[in-house]
C-alpha positions as CSV (number, residue, x, y, z in Angstrom):
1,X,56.9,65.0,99.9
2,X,60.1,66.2,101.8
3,X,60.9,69.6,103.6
4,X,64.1,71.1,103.3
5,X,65.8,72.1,106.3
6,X,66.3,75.3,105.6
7,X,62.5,76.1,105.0
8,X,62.1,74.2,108.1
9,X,64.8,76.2,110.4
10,X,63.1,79.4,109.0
11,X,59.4,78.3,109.4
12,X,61.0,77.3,113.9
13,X,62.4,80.6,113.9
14,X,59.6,82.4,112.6
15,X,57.5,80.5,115.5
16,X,60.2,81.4,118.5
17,X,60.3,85.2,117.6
18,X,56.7,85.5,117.3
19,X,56.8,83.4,121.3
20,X,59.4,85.8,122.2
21,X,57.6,89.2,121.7
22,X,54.9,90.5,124.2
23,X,51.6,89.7,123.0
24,X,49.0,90.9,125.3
25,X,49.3,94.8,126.2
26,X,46.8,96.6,128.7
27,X,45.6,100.5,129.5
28,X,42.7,101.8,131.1
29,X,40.6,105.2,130.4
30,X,41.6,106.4,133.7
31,X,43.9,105.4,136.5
32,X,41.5,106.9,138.8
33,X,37.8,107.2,140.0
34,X,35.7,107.1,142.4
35,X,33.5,104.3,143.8
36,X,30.5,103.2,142.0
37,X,32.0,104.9,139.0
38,X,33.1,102.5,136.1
39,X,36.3,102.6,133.7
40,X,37.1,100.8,130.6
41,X,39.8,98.4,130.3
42,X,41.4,97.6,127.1
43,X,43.7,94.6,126.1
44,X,45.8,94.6,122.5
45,X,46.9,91.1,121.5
46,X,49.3,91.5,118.2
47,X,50.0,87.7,118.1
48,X,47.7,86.2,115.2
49,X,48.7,82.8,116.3
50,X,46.3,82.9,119.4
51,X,42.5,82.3,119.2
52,X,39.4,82.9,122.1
53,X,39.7,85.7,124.5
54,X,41.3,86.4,127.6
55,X,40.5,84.9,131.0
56,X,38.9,87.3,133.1
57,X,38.3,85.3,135.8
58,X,40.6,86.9,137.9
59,X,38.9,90.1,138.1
60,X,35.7,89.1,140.1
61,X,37.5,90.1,143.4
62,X,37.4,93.2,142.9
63,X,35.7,94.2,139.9
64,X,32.3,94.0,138.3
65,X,32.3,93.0,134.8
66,X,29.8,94.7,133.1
67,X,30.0,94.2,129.1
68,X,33.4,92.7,127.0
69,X,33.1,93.9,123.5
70,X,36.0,92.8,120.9
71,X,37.3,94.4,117.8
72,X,39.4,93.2,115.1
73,X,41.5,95.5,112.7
74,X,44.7,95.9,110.2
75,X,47.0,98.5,110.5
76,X,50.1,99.3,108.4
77,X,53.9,100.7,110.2
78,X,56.3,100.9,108.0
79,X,54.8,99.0,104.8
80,X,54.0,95.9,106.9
81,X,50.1,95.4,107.4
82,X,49.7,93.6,111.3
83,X,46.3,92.7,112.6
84,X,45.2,93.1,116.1
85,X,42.8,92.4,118.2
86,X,41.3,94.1,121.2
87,X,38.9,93.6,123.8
88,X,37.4,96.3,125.4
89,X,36.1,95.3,129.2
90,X,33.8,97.5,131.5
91,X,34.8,97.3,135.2
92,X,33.0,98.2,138.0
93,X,35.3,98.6,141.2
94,X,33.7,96.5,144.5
95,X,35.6,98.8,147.0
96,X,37.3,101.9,147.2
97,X,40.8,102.3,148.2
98,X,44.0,100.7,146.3
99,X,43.2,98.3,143.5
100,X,45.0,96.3,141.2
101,X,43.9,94.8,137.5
102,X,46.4,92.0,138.2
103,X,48.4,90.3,135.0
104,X,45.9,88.5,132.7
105,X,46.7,85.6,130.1
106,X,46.0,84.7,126.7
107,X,47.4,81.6,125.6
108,X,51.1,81.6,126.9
109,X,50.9,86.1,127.0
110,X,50.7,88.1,130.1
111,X,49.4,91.5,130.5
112,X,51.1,94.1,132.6
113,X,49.8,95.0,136.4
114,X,47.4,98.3,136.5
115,X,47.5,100.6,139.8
116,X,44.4,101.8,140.5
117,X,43.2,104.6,143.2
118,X,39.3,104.6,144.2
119,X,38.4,107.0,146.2
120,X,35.3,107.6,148.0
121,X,32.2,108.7,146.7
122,X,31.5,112.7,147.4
123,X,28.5,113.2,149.9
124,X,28.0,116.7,149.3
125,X,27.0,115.6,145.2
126,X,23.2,115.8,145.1
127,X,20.8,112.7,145.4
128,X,19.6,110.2,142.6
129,X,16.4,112.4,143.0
130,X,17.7,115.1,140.0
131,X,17.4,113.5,136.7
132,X,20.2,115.4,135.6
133,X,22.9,117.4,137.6
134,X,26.4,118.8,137.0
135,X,29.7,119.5,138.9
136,X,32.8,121.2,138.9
137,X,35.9,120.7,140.7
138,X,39.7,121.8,140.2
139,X,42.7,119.4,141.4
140,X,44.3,122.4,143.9
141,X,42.8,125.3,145.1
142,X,46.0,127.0,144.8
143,X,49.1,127.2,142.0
144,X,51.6,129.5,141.0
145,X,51.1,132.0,138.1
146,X,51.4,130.3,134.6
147,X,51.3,126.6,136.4
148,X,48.7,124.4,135.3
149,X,45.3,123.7,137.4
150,X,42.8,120.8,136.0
151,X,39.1,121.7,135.8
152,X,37.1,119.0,135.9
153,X,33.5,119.2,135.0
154,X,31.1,115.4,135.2
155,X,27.1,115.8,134.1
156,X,24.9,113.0,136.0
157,X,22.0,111.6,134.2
158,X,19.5,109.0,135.5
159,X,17.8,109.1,132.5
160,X,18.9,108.8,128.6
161,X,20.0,111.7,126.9
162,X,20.0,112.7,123.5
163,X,23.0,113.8,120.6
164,X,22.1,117.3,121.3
165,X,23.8,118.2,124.4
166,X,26.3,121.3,124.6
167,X,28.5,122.3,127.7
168,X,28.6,126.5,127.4
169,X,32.7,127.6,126.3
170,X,34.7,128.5,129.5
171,X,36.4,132.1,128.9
172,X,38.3,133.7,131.5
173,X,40.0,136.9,130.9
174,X,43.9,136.1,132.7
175,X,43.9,132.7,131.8
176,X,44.6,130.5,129.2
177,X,42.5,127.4,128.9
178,X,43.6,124.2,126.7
179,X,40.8,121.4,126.9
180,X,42.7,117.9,127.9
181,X,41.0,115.8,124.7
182,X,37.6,115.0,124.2
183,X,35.0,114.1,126.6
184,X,35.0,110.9,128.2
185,X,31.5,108.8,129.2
186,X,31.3,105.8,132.0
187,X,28.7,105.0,134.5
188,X,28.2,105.5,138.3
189,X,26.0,104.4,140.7
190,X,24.7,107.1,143.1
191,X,22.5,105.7,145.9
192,X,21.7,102.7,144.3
193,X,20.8,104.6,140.9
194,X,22.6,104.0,137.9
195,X,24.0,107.2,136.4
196,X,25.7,108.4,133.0
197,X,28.5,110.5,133.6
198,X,29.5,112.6,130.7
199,X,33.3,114.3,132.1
200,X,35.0,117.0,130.2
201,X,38.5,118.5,131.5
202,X,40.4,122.0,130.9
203,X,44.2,123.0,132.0
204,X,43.4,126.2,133.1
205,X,47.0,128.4,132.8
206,X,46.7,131.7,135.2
207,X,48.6,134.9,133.4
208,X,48.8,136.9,136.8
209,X,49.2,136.8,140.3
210,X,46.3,137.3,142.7
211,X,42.3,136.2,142.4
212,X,41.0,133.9,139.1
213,X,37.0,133.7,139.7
214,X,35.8,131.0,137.3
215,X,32.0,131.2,136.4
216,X,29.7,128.7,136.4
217,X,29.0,126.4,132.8
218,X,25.5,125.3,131.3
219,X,25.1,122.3,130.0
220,X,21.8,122.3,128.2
221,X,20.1,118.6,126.7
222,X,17.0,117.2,125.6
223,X,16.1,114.3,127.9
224,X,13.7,111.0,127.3
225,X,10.7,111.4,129.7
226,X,8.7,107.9,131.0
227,X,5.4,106.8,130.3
228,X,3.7,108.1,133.4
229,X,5.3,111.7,133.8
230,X,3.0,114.5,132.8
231,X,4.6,115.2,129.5
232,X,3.6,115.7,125.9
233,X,4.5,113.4,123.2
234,X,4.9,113.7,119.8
235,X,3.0,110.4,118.8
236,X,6.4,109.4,116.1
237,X,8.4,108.4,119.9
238,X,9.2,109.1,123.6
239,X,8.1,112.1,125.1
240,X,11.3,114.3,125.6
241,X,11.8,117.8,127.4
242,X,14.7,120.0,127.7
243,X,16.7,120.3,130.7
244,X,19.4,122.5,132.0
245,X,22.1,122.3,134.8
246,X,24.7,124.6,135.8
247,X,27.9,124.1,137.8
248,X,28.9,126.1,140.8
249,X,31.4,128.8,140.5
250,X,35.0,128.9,141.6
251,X,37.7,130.5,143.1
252,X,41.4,129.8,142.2
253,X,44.6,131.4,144.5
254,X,47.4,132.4,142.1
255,X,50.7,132.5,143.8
256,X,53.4,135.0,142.1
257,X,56.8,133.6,141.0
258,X,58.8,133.1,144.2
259,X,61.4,135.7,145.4
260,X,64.1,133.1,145.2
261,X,63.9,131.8,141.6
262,X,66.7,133.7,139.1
263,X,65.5,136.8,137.7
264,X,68.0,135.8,134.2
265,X,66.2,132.3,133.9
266,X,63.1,131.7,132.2
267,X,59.7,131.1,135.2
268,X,59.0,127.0,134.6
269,X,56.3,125.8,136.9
270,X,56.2,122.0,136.5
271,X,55.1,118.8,138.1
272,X,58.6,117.2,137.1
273,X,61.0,118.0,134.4
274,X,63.5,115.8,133.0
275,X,66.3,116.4,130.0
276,X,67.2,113.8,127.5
277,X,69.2,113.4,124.3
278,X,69.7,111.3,121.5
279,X,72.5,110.5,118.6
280,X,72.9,109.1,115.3
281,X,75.1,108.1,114.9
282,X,76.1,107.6,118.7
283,X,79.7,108.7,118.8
284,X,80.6,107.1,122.3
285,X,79.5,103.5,119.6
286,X,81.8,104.5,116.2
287,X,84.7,107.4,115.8
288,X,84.2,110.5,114.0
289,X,85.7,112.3,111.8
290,X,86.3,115.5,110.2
291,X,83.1,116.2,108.1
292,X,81.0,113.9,109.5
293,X,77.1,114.6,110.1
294,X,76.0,114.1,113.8
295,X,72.6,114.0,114.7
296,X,71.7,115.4,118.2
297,X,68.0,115.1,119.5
298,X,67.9,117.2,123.0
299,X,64.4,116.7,124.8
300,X,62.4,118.7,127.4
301,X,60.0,117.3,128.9
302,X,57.6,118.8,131.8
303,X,54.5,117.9,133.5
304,X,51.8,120.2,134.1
305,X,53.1,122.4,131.2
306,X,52.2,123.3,127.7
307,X,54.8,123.2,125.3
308,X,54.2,126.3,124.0
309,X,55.4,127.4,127.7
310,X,58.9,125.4,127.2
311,X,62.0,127.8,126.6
312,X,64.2,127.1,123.3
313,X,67.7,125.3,124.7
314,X,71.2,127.1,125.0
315,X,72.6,126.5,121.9
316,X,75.9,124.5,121.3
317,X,78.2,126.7,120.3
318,X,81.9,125.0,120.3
319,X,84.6,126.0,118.0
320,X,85.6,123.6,115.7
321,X,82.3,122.2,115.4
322,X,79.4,124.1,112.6
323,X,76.1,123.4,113.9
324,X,72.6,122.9,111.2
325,X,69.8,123.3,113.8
326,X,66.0,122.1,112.5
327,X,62.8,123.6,113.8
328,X,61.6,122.7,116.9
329,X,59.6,119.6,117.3
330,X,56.0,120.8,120.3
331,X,53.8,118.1,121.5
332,X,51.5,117.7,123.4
333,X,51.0,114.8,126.1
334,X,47.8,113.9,128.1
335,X,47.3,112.1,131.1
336,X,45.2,111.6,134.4
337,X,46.7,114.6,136.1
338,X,46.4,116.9,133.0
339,X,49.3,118.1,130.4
340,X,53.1,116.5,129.7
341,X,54.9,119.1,127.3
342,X,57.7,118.3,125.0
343,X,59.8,120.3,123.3
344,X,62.5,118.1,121.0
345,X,65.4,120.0,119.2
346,X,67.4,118.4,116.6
347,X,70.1,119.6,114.9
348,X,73.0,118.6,112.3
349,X,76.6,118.9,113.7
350,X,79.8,118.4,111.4
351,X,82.9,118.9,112.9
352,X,85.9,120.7,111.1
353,X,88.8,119.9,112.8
354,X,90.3,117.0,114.5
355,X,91.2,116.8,118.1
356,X,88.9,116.9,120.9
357,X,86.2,119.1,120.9
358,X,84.2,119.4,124.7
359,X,80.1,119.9,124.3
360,X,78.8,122.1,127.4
361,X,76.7,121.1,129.9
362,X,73.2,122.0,129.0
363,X,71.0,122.7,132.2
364,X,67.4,124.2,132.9
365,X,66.1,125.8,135.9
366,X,62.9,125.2,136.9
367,X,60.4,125.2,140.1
368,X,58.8,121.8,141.4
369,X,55.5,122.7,141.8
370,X,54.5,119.4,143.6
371,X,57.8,120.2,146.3
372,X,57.5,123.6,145.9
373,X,61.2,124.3,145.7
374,X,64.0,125.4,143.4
375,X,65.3,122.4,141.1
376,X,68.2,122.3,138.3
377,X,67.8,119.5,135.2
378,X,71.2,119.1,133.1
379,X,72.9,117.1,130.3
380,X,76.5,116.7,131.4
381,X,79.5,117.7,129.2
382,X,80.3,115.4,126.6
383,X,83.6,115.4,124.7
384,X,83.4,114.2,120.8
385,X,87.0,112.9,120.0
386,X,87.2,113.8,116.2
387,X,89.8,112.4,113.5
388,X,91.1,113.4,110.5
389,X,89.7,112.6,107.6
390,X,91.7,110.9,104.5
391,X,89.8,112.0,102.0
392,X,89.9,115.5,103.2
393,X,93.9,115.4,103.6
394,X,95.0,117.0,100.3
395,X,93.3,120.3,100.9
396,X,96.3,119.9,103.8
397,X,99.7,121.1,102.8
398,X,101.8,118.2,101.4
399,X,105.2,119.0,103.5
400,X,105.7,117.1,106.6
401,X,109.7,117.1,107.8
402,X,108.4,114.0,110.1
403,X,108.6,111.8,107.4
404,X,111.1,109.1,106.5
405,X,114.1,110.4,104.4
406,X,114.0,106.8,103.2
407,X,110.8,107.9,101.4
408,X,112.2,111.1,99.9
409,X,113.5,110.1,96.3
410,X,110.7,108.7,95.1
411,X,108.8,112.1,95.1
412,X,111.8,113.9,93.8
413,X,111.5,111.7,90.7
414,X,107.9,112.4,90.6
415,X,108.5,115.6,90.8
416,X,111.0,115.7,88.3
417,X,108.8,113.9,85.8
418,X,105.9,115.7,85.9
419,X,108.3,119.3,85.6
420,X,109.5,117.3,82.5
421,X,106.6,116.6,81.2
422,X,104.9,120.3,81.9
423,X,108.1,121.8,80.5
424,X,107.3,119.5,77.1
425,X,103.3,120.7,77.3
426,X,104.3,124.4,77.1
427,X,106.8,124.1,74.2
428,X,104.0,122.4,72.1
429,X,101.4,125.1,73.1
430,X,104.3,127.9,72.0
431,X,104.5,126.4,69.0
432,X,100.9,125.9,68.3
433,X,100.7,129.4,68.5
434,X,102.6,130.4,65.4
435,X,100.6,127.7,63.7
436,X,97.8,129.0,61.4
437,X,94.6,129.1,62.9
438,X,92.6,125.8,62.7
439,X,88.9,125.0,62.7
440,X,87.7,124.9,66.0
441,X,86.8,121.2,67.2
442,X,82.8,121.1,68.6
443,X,82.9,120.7,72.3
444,X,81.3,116.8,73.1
445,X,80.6,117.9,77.0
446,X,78.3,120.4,77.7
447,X,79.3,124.0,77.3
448,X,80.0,126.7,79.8
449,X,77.0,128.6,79.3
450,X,74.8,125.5,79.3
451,X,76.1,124.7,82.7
452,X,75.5,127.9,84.1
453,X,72.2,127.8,82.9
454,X,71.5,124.3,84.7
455,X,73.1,126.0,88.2
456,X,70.7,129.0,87.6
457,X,67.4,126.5,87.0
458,X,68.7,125.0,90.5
459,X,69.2,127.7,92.6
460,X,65.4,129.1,90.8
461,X,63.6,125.7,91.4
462,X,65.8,125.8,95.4
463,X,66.5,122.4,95.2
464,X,69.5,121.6,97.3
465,X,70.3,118.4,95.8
466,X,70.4,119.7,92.3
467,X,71.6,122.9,92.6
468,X,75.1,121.1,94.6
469,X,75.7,118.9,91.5
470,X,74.9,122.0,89.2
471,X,77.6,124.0,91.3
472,X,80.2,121.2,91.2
473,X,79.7,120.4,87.5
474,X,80.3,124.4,86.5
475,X,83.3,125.0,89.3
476,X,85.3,122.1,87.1
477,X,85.1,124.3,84.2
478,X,86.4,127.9,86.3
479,X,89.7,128.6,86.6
480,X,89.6,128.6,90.0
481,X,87.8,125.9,92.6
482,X,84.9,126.7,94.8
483,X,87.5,127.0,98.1
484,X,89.5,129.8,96.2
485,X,86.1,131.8,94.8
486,X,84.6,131.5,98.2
487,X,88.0,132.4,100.1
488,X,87.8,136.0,98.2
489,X,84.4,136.7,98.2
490,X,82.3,136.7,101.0
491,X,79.2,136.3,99.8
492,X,79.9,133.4,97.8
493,X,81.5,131.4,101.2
494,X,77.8,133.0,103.2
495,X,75.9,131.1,100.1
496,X,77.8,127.9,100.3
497,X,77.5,127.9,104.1
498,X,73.8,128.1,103.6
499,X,73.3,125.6,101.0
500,X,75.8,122.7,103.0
501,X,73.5,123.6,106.2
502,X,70.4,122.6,103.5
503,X,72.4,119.5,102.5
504,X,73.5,118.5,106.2
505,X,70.2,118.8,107.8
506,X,66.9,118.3,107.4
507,X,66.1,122.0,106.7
508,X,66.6,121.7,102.6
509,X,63.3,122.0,101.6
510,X,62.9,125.5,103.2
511,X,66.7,126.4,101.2
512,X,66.3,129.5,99.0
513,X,68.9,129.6,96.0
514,X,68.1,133.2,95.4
515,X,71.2,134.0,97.5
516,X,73.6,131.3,95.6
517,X,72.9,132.6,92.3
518,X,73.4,136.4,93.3
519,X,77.1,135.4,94.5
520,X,77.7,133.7,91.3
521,X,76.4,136.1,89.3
522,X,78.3,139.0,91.2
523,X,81.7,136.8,91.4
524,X,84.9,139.7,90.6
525,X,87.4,138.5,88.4
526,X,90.3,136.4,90.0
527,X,93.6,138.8,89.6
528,X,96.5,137.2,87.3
529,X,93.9,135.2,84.9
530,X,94.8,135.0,81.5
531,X,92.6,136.4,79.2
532,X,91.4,134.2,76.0
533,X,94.1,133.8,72.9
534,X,94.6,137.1,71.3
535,X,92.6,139.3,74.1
536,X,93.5,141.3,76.7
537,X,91.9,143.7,79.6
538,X,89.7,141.7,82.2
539,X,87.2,138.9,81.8
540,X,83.4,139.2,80.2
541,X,80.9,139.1,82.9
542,X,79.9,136.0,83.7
543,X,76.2,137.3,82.4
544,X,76.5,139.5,79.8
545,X,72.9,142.0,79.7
């Protein structure tokens, strides 16, 4: 049996790209702890061409390994199912300070480097002698008003704890209070005593300047009791009893907005901000022309924020240039030192005329909360160079004195011709007219009326997409086009604006047709419009009662 060499060339190339890609991807819980608490690493391999499990060898250094669990699963992106594999590893720092999870292999794959910081263990926390304890902290005693502050609240347990435990809701009157996901379990070792750590985090948003007082929280459980403690059992298991801890309470300095920030811009208290946008298609890559759809995606995005907090962005308003924005786009973002906001506008521009059309500069004002100073974020000016568009040239006018004289006669014959030829039309139509009347012929296309009454089922059902071809299809039959209807009637060019904005952006399925069909409906007669054979006055309404 004999291979070809093209099955062969594909089957080597299939092999190199699947080489090429990273194949072993790493993250941890938490980038940092403190000693004798534990963290869970976890590795991704997407490659299905490697088999056993990483070498962790590496780690005993400066890590404990405590328990490697693996888990195989299908996903599908896109319509293409990939299977992956992960391995989830327990670590248990040796020593506190600056570690590293340095690069590990599978196979011919490395993983990426891991900072992490392990502080020291807190001596004021109380002894391995309570069972069960609890403790709050908050990442800065002081913050400005509306900046974020991370409330961090860990229950110890040296003993096992049942699925019945419940943390009391933190409610504080100035403040508002987004929890940072769910609660997180690891393990610590507190003077030689193994512990359970269950941690649950807020980002706590002050409303006003001055004093926030933050009470304590109960956590409340039912705990396993040994053998030889002096409790009842229930004969069907352990003994259990209820227990029930509750944190200290805190105090939290609010700073007002700073006397030097601008009154006119909007108060941004944030870790770091940065600005970022987006094209498609890119026109610095491929020109542009007149009526062509641009896609711009501007991006805010702050640390130690909400998006909810993040102010829309100055809109881009440039003559020459109509502009289809979408909604806004809010997520949410959580990491080891609380909230990332982002805020993502998108919108649809289509430039009308050629030449060069300048885009402002697009900048945000904002106050570094970790520098605690005044700090400006901006897009620079970009300037779209736009050309005209063939297709579009014969709503132009025709006369150019530019062109070659060379060139002139053949359009005078054209012309000629075609006055010959409508000269010709009318003296047949004249003389149809003195002709007795005729049978009418049955119309093979559609009808007027039927067309109207697909445009109104459109604009009723507000499909976009329909209702354009609907408009089209009836505008052939009008004595007039669309550009002529819409040039002498406002509403009609307001309803057309609309309905290309629904068409150009991604905004159609929120398009209402209501609007359309009351401009067609309301259209005046065009002045000069001959009225049917044998009738005169104006034209029927369009929709006769």
């Amino acid at each position: 049996m004999t291979t070809r060499p093209g099955v062969l060339f594909f089957s080597l190339l299939l092999v190199t790209q699947a080489q090429a890609q990273p194949a072993l991807q790493a993250s941890v819980d938490r980038a940092r702890l403190q000693a004798g608490e534990t963290l869970e690493l976890t590795l991704e391999s997407q490659d299905v061409t490697q088999f056993g499990k990483p070498d962790l060898s590496i780690l005993d250094a400066d890590f404990e390994v405590r328990s490697t669990r693996q888990l195989n699963s299908l996903h599908t992106l896109d319509g293409e199912t990939r299977a992956s594999t992960r391995w989830i590893i327990t670590l248990l720092p040796r020593r506190s300070g600056s570690l590293q999870i340095p690069a590990l292999q599978l196979g011919q794959a490395h993983s990426q480097v891991i900072e992490l910081q392990v502080q020291q263990a807190d001596s004021s926390r109380p002894g391995s002698a309570a069972q069960v304890f609890m403790e709050a902290s908050l990442d800065s005693d002081t913050v400005y008003v509306q900046a974020q502050a991370v409330l961090t609240l860990r229950v110890y347990h040296s003993v096992s704890l049942y699925d019945d435990s419940s943390l009391s809701q933190l409610q504080l009157e100035n403040a508002k209070v987004e929890p940072l996901g769910d609660s997180r379990t690891y393990e610590k070792q507190i003077d030689g005593v193994l512990h359970g750590v269950i941690e649950t985090r807020y980002a706590v948003y002050p409303q006003q300047s001055g004093t926030l007082d933050i009470p304590p929280l109960t956590f409340t459980a039912t705990a396993t009791v040994a053998a030889d403690d002096n409790q009842q059992s229930t004969g069907n298991g352990p003994a259990s009893r209820q227990v029930q801890v509750r944190s200290l309470p805190l105090r939290l300095q609010v700073r007002p907005i700073p006397a030097n920030y601008p009154s006119t811009a909007p108060w941004i208290p944030a870790r770091s901000l940065s600005l970022e946008e987006r094209w498609n298609p890119d026109p610095a890559n491929q020109p542009t022309q007149v009526g062509d759809s641009l896609t711009r995606s501007t991006t805010l995005r702050a640390e130690g924020l909400s998006s909810t907090q993040l102010p829309p962005l100055p809109a881009t308003e440039v003559k020459g240039l109509r502009r289809y924005p979408d909604q806004p786009q809010l997520r949410n973002e959580i990491n080891d030192r609380g909230m990332i906001a982002n805020r993502e506008e998108r919108e649809a521009l289509v430039p009308i005329q050629g030449g060069n059309l300048e885009l402002p500069a697009q900048e945000v004002t904002w106050w570094n909360t970790r520098e605690d100073h005044l700090e400006h974020s901006s897009l620079p000016a970009r300037l779209l160079s736009v050309r005209d568009n063939p297709a579009l040239s014969a709503e132009m006018p025709v006369g150019d004195s530019r062109g070659s004289s060379g060139l002139l006669w053949p359009w005078q014959l054209s012309t000629l011709v075609l006055a010959l030829t409508t000269l010709l039309g009318f003296t047949l139509w004249w003389r149809a007219r003195s002709q007795p009347a005729v049978p009418r012929v049955i119309q093979s296309g559609p009808s007027p009326r039927s067309l109207l009454d697909d445009l109104k089922r459109a604009c009723q059902a507000n499909d976009p997409q329909a209702t354009r071809q609907a408009l089209d299809a009836w505008a052939r039959q009008q004595p007039e086009t669309l550009t002529e209807m819409a040039a002498r009637f406002v509403p009609l060019s307001d309803a057309l604006d609309s309905l290309n904005g629904a068409l150009y952006s991604e905004i159609g399925q929120y398009w209402q047709g209501d609007q359309l069909w009351r401009a067609i409906n309301t259209i005046p007669p065009a002045e000069q419009i001959l009225a049917p054979t044998g009738e005169t006055g104006s034209l029927p309404p369009l929709y006769p009662k």
